[in-house]
C-alpha positions as CSV (number, residue, x, y, z in Angstrom):
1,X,98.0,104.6,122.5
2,X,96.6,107.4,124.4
3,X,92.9,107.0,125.8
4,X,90.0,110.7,125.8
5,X,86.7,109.7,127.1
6,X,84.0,109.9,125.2
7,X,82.3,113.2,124.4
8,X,78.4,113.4,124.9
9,X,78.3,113.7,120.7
10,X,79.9,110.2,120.6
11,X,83.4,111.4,119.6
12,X,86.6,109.8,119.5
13,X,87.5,107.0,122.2
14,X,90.7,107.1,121.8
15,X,93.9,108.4,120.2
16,X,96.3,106.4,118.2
17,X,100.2,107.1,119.4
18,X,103.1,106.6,117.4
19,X,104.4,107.7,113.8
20,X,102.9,105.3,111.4
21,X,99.6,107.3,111.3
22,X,98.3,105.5,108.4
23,X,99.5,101.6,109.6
24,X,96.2,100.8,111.8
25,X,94.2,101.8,107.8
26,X,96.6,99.2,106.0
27,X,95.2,95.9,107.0
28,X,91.6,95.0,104.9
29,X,90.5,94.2,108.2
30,X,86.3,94.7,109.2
31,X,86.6,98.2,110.3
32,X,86.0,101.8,108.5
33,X,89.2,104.3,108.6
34,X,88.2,108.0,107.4
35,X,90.6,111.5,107.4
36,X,88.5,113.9,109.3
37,X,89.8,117.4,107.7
38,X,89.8,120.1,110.2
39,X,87.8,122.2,107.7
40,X,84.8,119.8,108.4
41,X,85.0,117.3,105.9
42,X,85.3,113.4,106.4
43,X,86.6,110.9,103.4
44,X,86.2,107.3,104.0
45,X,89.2,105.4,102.9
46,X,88.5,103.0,100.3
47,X,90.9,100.2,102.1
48,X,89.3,97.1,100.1
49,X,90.4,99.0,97.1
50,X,94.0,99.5,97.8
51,X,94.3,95.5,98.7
52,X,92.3,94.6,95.3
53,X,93.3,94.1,91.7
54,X,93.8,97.3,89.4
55,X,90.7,99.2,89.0
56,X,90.2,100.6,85.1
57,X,91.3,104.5,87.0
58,X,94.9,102.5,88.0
59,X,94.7,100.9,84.6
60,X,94.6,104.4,83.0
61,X,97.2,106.1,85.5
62,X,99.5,102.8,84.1
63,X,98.9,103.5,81.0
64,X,100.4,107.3,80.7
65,X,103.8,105.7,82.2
66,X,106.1,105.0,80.1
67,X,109.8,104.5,82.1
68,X,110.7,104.2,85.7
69,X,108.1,105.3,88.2
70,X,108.0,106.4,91.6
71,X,104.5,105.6,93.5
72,X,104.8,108.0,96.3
73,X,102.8,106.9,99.3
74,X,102.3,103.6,98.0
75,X,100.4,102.3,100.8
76,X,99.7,98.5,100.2
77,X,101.3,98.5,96.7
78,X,98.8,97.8,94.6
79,X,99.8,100.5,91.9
80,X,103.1,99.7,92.5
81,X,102.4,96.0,91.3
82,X,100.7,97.0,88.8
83,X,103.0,98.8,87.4
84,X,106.1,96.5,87.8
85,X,103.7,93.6,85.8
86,X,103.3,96.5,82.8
87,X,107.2,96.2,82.5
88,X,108.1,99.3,84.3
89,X,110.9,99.0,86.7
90,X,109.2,100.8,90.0
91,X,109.7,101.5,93.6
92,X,107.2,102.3,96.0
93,X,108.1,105.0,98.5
94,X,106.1,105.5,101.7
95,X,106.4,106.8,105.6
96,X,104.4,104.0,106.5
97,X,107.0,100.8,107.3
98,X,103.8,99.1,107.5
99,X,102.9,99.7,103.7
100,X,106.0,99.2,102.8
101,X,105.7,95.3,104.3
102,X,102.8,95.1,102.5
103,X,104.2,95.8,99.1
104,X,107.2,93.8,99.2
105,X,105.0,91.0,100.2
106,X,103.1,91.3,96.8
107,X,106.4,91.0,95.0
108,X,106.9,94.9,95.0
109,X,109.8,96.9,95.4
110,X,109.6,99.7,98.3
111,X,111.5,101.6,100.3
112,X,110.9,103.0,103.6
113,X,111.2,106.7,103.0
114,X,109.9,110.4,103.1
115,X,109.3,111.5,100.1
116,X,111.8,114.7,101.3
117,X,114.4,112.7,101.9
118,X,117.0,111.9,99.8
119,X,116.0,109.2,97.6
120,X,117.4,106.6,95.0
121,X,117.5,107.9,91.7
122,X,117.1,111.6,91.8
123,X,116.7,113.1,88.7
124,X,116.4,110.4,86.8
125,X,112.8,108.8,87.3
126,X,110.5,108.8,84.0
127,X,107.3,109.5,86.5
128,X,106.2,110.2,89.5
129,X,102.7,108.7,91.1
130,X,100.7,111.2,93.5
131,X,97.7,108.8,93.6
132,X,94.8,108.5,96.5
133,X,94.6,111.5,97.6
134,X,98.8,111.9,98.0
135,X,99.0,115.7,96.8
136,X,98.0,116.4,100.6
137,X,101.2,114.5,101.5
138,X,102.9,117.5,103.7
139,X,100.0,120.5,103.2
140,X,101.4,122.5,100.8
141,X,100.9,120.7,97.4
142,X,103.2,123.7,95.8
143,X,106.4,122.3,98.1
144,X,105.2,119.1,97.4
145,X,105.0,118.7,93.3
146,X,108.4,120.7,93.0
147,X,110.2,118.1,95.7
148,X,108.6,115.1,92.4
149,X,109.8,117.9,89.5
150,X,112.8,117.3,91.3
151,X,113.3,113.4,91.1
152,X,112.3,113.4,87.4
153,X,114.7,114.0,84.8
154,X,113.4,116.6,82.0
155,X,110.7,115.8,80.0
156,X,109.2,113.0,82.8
157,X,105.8,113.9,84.5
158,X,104.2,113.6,88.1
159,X,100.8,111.9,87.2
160,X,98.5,113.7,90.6
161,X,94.8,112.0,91.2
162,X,92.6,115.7,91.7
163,X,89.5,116.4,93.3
164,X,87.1,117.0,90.8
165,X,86.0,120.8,89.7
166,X,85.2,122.8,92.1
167,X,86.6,122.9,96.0
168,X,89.7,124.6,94.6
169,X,92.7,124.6,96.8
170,X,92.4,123.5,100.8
171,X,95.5,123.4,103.1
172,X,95.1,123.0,106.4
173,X,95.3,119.6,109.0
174,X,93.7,116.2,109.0
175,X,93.4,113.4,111.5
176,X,92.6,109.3,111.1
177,X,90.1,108.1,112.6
178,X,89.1,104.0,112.4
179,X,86.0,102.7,113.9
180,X,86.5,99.0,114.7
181,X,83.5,96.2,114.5
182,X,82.8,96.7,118.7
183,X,82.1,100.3,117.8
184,X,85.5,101.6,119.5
185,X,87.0,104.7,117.5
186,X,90.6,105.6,117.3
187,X,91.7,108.7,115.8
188,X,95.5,109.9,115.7
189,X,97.1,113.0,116.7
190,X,96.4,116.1,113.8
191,X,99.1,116.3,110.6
192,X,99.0,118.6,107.7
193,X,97.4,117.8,104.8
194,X,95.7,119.4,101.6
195,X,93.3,119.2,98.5
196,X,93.6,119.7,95.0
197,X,91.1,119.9,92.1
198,X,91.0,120.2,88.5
199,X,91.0,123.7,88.5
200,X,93.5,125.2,90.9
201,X,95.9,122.6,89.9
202,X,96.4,125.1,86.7
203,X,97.9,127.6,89.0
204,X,100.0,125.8,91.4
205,X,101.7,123.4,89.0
206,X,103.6,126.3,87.6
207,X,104.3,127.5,91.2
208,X,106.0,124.2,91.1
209,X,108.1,124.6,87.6
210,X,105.8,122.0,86.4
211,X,103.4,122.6,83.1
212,X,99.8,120.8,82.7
213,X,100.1,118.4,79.6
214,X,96.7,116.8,80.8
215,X,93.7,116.7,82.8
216,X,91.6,113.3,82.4
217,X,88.9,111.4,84.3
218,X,89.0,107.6,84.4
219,X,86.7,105.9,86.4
220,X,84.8,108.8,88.2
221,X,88.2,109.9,89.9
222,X,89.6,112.8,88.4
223,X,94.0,113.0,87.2
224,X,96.4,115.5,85.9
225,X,99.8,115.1,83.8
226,X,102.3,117.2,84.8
227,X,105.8,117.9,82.5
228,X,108.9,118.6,83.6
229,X,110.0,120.7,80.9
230,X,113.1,119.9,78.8
């Protein structure tokens, strides 16, 4: 860990070294973790959510899976749980080795992977999970949902949670930044990262060589179904 001072507007105390940018968010530990987007925005990661049960949006995502399923930046594994207890057979895949402790702890399969590196099963998975926000894996969404058409065999789908209508399509570079309960900050070095909403997701899944079976909202969060065609 690197350490800045302290601007006079009360920025960041310090700077989080290392490659597992996303490990010191992983723990539902007191604390707040956000991404600060280099376009001005800040999104509070809903930690306590990824350690809890299914919420009725998972539920829904579970529900349009019907074979093996790849949960791409599983983080803590709840969706990847949730998935293997609907019958599926599943494997969460995420850079963080971090995450991926935390999901074979719950009784989840994981592998410690980018999701551009080879990977078990190519070609042959039923679905693939971009969920939480994981379409900005990378910053180009286009690169990223042809790398999933890739590991699905024809006819499977990517299932992508979306912002809702309206922002359109951002790419540009993010940072983490956690605030612990003694008010220290922490914030990690800048990676790429994008945003995706309901709307522009019409013109870069065929970018991709994917098609839009669906757009649907479950539980105020906002998904699309994308086809591999046959």
């Amino acid at each position: 860990m690197t350490v800045d001072a302290l601007d006079a507007d009360g920025g960041w105390a310090a700077a989080i070294g290392g490659e597992d940018v996303f490990g010191a968010a992983l723990d539902p530990q007191p604390g707040t973790h956000w991404l600060v987007h280099d376009d001005g925005r800040r999104t509070r990661l809903p930690v306590r959510r990824w350690h809890g049960p299914p919420e009725p949006a998972t539920a829904a995502v579970v529900a349009r899976c019907a074979g093996p399923t790849l949960d791409v930046g599983c983080g803590p594994g709840r969706l990847t749980l949730a998935l293997a207890r609907a019958g599926h057979a599943a494997v969460g895949v995420d850079v963080s080795a971090h995450a991926v402790r935390l999901t074979r702890g719950r009784g989840a399969v994981a592998i410690h992977r980018d999701v551009f590196a080879p990977l078990p099963g190519e070609g042959r998975w039923a679905h693939v999970l971009l969920v939480d926000g994981n379409i900005g894996i990378g910053g180009e969404p286009v690169l990223l949902l042809r790398r999933c058409g890739e590991l699905l065999r024809a006819g499977g789908s990517v299932v992508v949670e979306l912002e809702p209508p309206g922002p359109g399509l951002w790419r540009g570079h993010a940072r983490l930044a956690s605030r612990s309960p003694q008010g220290t900050v922490c914030r990690s070095g800048a990676f790429r990262w994008a945003r995706l909403d309901t709307v522009a997701v019409h013109d870069t899944a065929p970018a991709a060589g994917l098609v839009v079976r669906d757009v649907f909202e479950a539980g105020r969060r906002w998904f699309a179904e994308l086809v591999r065609p046959l």
